[in-house]
N, C-alpha and C positions, 0 to 999 in steps of 0.2 A: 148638403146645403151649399158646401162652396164650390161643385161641381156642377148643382144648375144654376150658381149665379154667373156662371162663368160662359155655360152653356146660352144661356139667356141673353147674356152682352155679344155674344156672338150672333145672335139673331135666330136662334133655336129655341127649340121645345121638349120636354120630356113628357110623355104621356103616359096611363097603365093599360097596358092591352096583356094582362096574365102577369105579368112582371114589368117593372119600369123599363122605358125605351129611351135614347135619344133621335128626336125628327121621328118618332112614332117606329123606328127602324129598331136600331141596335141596341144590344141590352148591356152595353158598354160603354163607358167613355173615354175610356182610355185605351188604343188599340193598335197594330201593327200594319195592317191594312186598312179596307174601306173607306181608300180615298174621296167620292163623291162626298161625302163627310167631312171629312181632312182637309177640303179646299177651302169649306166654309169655316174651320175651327170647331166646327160643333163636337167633334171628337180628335185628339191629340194624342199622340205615340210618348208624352215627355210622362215617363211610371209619375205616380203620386205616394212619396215615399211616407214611412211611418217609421217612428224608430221608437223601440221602447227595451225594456229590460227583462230578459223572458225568464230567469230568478222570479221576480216580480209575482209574473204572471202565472209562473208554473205551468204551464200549458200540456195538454198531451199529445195533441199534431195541429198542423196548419194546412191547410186544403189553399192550393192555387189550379184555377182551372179559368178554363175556355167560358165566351158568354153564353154558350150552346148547354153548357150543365146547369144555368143560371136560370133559363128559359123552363127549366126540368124541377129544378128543387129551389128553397129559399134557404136561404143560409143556414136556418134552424133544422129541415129537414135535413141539409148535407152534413152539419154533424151528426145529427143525433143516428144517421143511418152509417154514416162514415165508425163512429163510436163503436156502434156493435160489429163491424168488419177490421176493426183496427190487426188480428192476427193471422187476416188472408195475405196470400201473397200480393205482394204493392199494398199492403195497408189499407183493401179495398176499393183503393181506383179504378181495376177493374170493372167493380161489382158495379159500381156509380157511373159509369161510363153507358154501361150497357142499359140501367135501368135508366138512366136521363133517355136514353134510344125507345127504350120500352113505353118508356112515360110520353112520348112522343116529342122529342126535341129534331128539329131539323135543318138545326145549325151546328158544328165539328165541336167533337165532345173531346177536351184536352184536360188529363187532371193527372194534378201530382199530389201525393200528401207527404208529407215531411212530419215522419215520429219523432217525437220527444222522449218518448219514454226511456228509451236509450238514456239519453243526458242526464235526466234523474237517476240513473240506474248507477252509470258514470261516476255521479257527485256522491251517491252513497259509497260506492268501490273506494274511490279516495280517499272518502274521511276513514274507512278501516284500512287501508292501508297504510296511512300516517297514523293509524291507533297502533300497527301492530311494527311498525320499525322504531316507533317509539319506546315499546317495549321491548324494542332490542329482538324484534322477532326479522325475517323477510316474508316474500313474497315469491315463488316461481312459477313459471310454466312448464309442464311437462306434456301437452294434451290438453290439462286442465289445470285453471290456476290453483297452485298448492300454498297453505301456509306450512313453512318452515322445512318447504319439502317433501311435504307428509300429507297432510291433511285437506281437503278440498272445500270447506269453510272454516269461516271464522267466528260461525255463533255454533256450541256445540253442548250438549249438556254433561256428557263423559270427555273424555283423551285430558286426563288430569295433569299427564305432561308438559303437554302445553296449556293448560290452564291456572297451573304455578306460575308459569311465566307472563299471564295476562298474553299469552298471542290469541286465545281461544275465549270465548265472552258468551257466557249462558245469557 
């Protein structure tokens, strides 16, 4: 809404021709190129930033791409297809590149996806490892992270050794 009032005061239009457009053209409004556009304002280089708290949100990736994949899928489409490629290599951007091509886009397919999953994965690793120096245990790497030297996790139902000591947690 406040990209086409803004669009609007400039003396532009956004239309639906398959996907929204700005001047019936670009399925962007915010852009690096595409001066003829730029002169008038109807599209501007200045990002429209968002800030939030990704705790919050918990998220599991963020897709940033080109208007050219935009023209190909809608936002629901690119996750829900991004989702089941999350454990190809690039997290699927590949796949989605090629299939916006397939799907017939014909404007430059640019996509990055940024996993999260990692960070949750991160936030777990650290609460057990502040559980197990708590208990007076460590942490190392040898290859593979070890507790106490020894052991390659920390949820374990035998190694009663370390589970006298609470480093180990059925």
């Amino acid at each position: 809404v406040k990209e086409r009032k803004r669009i609007r005061k400039a003396g532009g239009f956004i239309s639906f021709n398959g996907v929204w457009r700005v001047a019936g053209v670009l399925a962007t409004s915010r852009a690096l190129g595409d001066f003829p556009l730029k002169d008038r304002n109807l599209v501007i280089a200045e990002p429209d930033v968002l800030v939030f708290e990704l705790d919050a949100l918990d998220p599991d990736f963020m897709v940033l791409a080109t208007d050219g994949l935009w023209d190909a899928f809608t936002n629901e489409e690119a996750v829900a297809y991004l989702r089941d490629r999350l454990d190809e290599p690039h997290f699927g951007a590949k796949s989605i590149v090629l299939q916006a091509y397939y799907r017939g886009s014909l404007d430059n397919v640019t996509v990055i996806v940024v996993d999260f999953r990692d960070r949750r994965r991160a936030r777990v690793a650290v609460k057990e490892r502040k559980r197990i120096k708590k208990a007076g245990g460590f942490i190392s790497f040898n290859g593979v992270w070890r507790v106490a030297g020894v052991l390659a996790t920390s949820r374990a139902l035998g190694d009663f050794p370390l589970k006298d000591r609470n480093l180990v947690i059925a």
